[in-house]
N, C-alpha and C positions, 0 to 999 in steps of 0.2 A: 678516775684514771684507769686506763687498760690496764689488766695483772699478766705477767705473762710469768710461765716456768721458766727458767735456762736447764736442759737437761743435758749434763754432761760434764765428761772425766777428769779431762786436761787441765782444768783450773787449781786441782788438787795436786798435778805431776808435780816432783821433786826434781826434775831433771825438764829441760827444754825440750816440748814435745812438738816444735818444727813449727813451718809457717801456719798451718791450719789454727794451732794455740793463739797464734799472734793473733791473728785473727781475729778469732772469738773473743779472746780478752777486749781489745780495742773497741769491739765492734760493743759490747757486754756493758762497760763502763759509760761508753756512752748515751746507750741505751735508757739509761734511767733518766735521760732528762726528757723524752717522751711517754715513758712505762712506769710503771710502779712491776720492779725486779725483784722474783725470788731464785734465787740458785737452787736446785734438785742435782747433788751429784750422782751422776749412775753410777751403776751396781759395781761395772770396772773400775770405779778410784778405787775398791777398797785389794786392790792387787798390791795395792803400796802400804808399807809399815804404818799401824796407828798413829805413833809418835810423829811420824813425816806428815799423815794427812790433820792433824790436831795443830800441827806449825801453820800448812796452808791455810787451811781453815780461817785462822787468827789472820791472816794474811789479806786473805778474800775478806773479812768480817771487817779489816782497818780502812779497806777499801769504797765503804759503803753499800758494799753485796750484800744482800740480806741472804741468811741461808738456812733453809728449810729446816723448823725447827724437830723434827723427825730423825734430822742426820746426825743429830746430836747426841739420838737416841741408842741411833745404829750403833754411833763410836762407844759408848760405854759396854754397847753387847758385840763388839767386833769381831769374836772366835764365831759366834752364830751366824752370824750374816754373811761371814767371810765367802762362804763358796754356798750359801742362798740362789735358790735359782729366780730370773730374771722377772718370772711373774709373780713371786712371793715377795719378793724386795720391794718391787713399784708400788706392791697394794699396803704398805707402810705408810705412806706418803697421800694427804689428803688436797686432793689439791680441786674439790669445789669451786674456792673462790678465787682460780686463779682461768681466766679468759680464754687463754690460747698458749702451748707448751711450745720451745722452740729449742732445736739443737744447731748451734750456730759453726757444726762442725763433725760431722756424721764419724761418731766410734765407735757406736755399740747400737743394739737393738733394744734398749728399754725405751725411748719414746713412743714406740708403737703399741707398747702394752698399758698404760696409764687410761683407754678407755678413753682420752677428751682430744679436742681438737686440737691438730699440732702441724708444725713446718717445718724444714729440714733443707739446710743449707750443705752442698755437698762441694769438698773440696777437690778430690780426686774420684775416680768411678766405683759405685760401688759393687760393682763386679763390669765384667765385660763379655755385651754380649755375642761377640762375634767368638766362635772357641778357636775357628784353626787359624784368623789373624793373630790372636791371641797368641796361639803356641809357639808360630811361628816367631815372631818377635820374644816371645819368651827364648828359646832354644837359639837367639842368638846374643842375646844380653844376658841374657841370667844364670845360665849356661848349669853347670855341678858345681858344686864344693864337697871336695872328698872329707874335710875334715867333720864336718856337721850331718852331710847325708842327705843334705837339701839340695833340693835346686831348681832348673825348669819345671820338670815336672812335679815339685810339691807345691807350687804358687800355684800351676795350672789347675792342679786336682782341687786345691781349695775354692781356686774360680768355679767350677763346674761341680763340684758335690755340696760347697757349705756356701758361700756367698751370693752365687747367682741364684740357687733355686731359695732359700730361704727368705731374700730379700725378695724376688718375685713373687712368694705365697705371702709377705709380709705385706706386700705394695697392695695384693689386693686385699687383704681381708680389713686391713687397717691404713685403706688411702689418706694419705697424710691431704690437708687445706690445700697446702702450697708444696713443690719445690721449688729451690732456690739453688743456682750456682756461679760460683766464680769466674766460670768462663763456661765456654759452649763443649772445653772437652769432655768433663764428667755426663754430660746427657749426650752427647754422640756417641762414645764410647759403651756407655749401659743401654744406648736407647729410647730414654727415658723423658716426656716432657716436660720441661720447666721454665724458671722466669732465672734470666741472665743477670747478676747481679753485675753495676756501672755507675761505678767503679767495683769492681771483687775485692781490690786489695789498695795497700797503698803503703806510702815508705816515710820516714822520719825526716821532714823537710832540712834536717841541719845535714845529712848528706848532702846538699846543694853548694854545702861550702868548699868542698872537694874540689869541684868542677874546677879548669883549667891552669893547676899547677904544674901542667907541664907533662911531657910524657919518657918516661924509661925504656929501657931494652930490653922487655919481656912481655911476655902475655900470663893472662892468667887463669885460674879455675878456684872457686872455694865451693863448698856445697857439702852434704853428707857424703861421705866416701863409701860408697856402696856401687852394686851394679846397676842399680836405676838411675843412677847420675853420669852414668857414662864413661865414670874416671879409668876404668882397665881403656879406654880407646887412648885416650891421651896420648902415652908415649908414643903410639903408631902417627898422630895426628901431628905431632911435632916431629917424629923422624919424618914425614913427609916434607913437611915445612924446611927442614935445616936442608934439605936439598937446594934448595933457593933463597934462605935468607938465613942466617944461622940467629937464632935467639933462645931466651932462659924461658923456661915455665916456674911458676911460683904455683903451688899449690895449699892452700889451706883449709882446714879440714881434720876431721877425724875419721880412722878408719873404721870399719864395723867389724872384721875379722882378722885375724894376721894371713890366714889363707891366702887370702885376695889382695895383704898390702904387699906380700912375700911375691907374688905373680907382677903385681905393679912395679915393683924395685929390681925387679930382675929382666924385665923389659926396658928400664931405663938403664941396666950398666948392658946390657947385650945391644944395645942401637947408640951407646956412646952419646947420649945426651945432655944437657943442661937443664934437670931440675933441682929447684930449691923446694923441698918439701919443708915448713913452719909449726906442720901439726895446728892444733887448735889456737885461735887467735884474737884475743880480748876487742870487739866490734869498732874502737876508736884505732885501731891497728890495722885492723884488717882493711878497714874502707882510705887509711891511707896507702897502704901498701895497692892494694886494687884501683884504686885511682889513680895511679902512674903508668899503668899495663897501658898497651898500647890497643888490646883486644881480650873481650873474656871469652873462651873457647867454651862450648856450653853444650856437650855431646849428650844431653839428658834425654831419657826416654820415656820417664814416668813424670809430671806432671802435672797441677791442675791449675795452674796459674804461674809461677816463677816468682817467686820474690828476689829472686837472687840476679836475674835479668832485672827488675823492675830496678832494684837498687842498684846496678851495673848502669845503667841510664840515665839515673838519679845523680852518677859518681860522675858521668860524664866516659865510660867506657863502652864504645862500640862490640856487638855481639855476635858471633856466628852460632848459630842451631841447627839441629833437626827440627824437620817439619812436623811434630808432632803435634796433634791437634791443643793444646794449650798454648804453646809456643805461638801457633802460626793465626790461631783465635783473637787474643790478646796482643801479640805486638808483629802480623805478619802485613800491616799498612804502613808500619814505620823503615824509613834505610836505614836504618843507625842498627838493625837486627836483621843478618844476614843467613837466609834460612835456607838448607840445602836438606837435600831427602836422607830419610833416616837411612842412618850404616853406610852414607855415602862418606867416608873417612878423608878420599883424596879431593871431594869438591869442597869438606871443612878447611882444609888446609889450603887451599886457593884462597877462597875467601880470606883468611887470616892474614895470608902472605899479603895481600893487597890492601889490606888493612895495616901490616906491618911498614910496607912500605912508606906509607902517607907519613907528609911531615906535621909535627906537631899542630903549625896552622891550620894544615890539610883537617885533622881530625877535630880541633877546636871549633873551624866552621860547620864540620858535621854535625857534631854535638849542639853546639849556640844557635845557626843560623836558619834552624827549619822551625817554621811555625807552627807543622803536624805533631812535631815532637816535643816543643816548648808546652801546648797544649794537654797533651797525653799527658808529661812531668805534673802540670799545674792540678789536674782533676785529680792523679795518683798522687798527689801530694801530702793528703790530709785525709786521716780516719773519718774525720767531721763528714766527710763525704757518702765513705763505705757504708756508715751509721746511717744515712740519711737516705742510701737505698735499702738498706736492709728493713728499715723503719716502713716504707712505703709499703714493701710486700708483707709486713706481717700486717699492718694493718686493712691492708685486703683480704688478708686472711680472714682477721676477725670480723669481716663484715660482710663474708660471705656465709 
């Protein structure tokens, strides 16, 4: 049987480290009913306390992961290794008898140094290489935060000094077999050739039970509360909206700074709105609260697939976007995802409004009655699937 490495962090995270994790997990588990699996955690899990990665460990081990018996070694010398640099840590780790190394979710730079043949599945871009598209869209989404000292220009300067040029010297000195991505944005965006993964993702088929319980007097947003999610547009996007149709925004989430929740909340009492903000929201709550909305407003600008659309779909809840190459890659065939040009705020809230308006039937037939989209739900239905692509391309790896 094929040996393949898993290299990589997120398995070890103490905290939910976003869709890319999910991912990987699913995709990882499955994996061994065609592979013979060894887990190789990078250099990065050991950011996290011993005590935390010794629980996961046990976690990942009850799971049927096998995991490199090296990292075992690590943990016992953890002050040592802790801040080891990248090429002294990989050369621990003996990994002759394993085939082909794969990171089923690009976080760090140790795959390329292990010297053996390997693949690399990228969720989002791993730099971008256009600088003054780039900027531009930085300097209008991601803007300052006076509290921390960050802002447009430190994301930009890390694209342009640490991410773009090192991954370019990486690309070549140590060309990976394959790349692999979830959708077409991560390789538009870097540039970069590779094999589209079809399905990238996929959602937890008992969302499906949601579907047509009816619809409430709000729309909605859940997502990480950040500026790459859009959420400071919101209240602009619903004061738009209450011009023409008055409704609630429900939001769920958590936010990343008070800076920017303190900017958001003072935008909804200065434009007299109706938000119901929930904070954080245990996933059998959330998807029924979301599945009543009438529209998920989805002003997102960073990207590499959406799970939050895919399960918005899944719920039976029609979507407005930005055209952002993820968004428009993945779901810009379907009506049920109504996609307007990025920072166009008042063509979102058209869209929305006219979605508000439809009556329950109106949107039930949307949802039910298209066969484009019955299809889309049924292939993104099931990990078994994503597994099943992922499986194809590493095995052309290893047989190239």
């Amino acid at each position: 049987m094929v040996k393949i490495g898993i290299v990589y962090d997120n398995f070890l995270s103490p905290y939910f480290a976003g869709g890319g994790s999910v991912h990987a997990f699913e995709v990882t588990v499955r994996l061994k009913k065609y592979f013979d699996i060894v887990y190789i955690p990078s250099s990065k899990s050991l950011r996290w306390p011993k005590e935390a990665l010794e629980k996961k460990v046990k976690e990942i081990k009850d799971l049927g992961i096998d995991i490199a018996d090296e990292f075992y070694d690590i943990l016992d010398k953890y002050g040592k290794f802790r801040n080891a640099k990248i090429k002294d840590y990989v050369r621990i780790f003996n990994v002759k008898d394993i085939d082909i190394l794969y990171e089923p979710d690009h976080t760090s730079f140790d795959i390329f140094y292990f010297g053996k043949k390997f693949g690399i599945t990228f969720h989002v871009p791993p730099f971008y290489t256009n600088s003054l598209r780039y900027l531009s869209r930085l300097i209008k989404f991601y803007k300052f935060n006076p509290s921390t000292g960050k802002g447009f220009y430190t994301r930009f300067l890390y694209n342009e000094l640490i991410a773009k040029p090192k991954h370019r010297s990486l690309l070549r000195k140590y060309p990976p077999t394959f790349i692999a991505a979830v959708s077409s944005s991560s390789l538009v965006e870097s540039g970069l050739n590779g094999k589209i993964l079809k399905p990238g993702n996929a959602f937890d088929p008992s969302l499906l039970k949601y579907r047509g319980r009816g619809k409430e007097d709000y729309v909605v947003f859940w997502s990480r509360l950040n500026q790459d999610k859009g959420f400071p547009e919101l209240p602009d996007i619903l004061k738009i909206i209450n011009k023409e149709v008055k409704t609630k925004l429900v939001v769920m989430g958590k936010f990343f700074d008070n800076y920017n929740k303190n900017l958001f909340f003072k935008k909804v009492k200065k434009y007299g709105i109706n938000v119901d903000y929930l904070g954080f929201v245990p996933k059998e709550k959330l998807y029924d609260i979301a599945s009543k909305a009438k529209v998920l407003i989805y002003p997102s600008h960073v990207d590499g697939f959406s799970l939050v659309v895919l399960e918005a779909l899944a719920l039976g809840i029609p979507v407005v976007a930005y055209d952002i190459p993820a968004i428009s890659s993945v779901y810009g065939d379907l009506n049920q995802v109504k996609i307007v040009k990025e920072f166009d705020k008042e063509s979102m809230a058209k869209e929305a409004i006219k979605i508000i308006k439809m009556s329950d039937k109106e949107i039930e037939d949307l949802m039910n009655n298209d066969e484009k989209l019955l299809k889309f739900l049924e292939l993104h239905s099931s990990w078994d699937n994503v597994a099943e692509a992922v499986k194809n391309v590493i095995l052309t790896g290893v047989n190239t």
